[in-house]
Residue frames relative to the residue before (quaternion, step in Angstrom):
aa qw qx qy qz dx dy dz
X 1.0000 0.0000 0.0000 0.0000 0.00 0.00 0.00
X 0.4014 -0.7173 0.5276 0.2142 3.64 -1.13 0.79
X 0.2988 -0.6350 0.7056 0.0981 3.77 -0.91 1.18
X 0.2858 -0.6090 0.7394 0.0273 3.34 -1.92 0.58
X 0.0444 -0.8314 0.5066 0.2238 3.30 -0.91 0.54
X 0.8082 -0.1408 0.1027 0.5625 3.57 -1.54 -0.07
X 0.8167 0.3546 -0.2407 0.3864 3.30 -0.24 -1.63
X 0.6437 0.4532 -0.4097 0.4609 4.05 0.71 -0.67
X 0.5609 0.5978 -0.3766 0.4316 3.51 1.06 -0.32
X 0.8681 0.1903 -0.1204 0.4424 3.39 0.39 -1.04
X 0.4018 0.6928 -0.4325 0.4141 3.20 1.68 1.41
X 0.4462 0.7232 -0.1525 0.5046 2.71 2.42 -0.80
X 0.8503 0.2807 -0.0276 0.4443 2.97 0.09 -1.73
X 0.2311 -0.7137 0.5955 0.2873 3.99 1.60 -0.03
X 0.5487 0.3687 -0.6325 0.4037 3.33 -0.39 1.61
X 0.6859 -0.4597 0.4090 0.3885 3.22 -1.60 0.28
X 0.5535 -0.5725 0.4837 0.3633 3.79 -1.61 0.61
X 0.3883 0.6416 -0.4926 0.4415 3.88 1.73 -0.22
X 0.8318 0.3960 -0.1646 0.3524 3.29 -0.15 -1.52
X 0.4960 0.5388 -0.4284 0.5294 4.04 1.67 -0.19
X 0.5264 0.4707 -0.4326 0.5605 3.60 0.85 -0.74
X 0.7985 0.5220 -0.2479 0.1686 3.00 -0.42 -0.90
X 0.5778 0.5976 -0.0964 0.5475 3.00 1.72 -1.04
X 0.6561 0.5878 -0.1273 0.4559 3.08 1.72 -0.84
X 0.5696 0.5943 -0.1277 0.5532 3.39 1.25 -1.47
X 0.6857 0.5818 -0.1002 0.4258 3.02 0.82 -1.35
X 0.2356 -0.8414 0.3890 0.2919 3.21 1.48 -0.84
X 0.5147 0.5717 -0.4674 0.4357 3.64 1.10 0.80
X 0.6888 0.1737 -0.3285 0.6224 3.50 0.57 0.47
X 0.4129 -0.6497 0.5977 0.2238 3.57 -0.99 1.56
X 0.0630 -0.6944 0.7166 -0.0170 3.96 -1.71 1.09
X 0.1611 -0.6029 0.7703 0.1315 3.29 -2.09 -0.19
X 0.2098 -0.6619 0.7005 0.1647 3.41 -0.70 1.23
X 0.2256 -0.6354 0.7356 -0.0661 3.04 -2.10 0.86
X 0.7454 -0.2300 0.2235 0.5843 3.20 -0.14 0.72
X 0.7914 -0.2310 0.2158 0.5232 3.71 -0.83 -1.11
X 0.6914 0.5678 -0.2228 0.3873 3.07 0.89 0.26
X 0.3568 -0.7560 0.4963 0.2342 4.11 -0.45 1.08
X 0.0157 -0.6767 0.7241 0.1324 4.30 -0.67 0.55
X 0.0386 0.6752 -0.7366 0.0104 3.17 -1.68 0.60
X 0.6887 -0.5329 0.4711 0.1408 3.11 -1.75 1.47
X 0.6576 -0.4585 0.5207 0.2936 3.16 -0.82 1.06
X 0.7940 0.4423 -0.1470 0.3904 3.63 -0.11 -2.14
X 0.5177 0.5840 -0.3435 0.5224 3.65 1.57 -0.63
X 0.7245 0.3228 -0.2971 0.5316 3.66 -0.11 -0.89
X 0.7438 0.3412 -0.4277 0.3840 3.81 0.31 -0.02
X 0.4015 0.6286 -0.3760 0.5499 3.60 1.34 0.02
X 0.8139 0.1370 -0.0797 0.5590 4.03 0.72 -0.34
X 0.4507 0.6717 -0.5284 0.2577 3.12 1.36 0.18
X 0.7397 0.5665 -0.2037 0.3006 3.56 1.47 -0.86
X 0.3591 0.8111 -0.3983 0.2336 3.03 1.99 -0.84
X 0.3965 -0.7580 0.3816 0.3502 3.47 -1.49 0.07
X 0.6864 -0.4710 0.3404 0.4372 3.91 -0.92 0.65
X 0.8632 0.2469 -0.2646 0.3520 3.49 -1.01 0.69
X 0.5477 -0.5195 0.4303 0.4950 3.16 -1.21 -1.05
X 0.7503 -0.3820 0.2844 0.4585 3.39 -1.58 0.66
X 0.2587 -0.5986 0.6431 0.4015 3.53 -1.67 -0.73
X 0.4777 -0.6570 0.4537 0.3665 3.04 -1.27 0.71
X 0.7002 -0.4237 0.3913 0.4209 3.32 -1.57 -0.27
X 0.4698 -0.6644 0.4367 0.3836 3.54 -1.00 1.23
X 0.7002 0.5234 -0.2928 0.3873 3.07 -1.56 -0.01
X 0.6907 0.5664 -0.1843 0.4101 3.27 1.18 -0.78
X 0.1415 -0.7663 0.6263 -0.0241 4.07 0.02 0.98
X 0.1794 -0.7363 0.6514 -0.0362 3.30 -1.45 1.56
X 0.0718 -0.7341 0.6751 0.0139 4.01 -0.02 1.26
């Protein structure tokens, strides 16, 4: 099977290899460390490939002081 790393990942997804970590750590984008190094599944990066840009909204009505 063929592995992708960080940087092809977030060449895909036009975001930074910061935020693929992150996404990763996080535990929303499935990985396999290798030594120093993160592989991801092909089928993984299309699982989030759709997701939407940013962060959530909060709940109307809700106010953040």
């Amino acid at each position: 099977m063929d592995y992708l790393t960080v940087t092809e990942v977030a060449e895909q997804l036009d975001v930074t290899t910061g935020r693929i970590r992150q996404m990763v750590l996080a535990g929303k984008l499935r990985a396999r460390k290798a030594g120093p190094l993160w592989l991801i599944k092909p089928a993984d990066v299309d699982a989030v490939r759709h997701r939407k840009p940013g962060r959530p909204r909060g709940a109307k009505g809700v106010r953040h002081e």
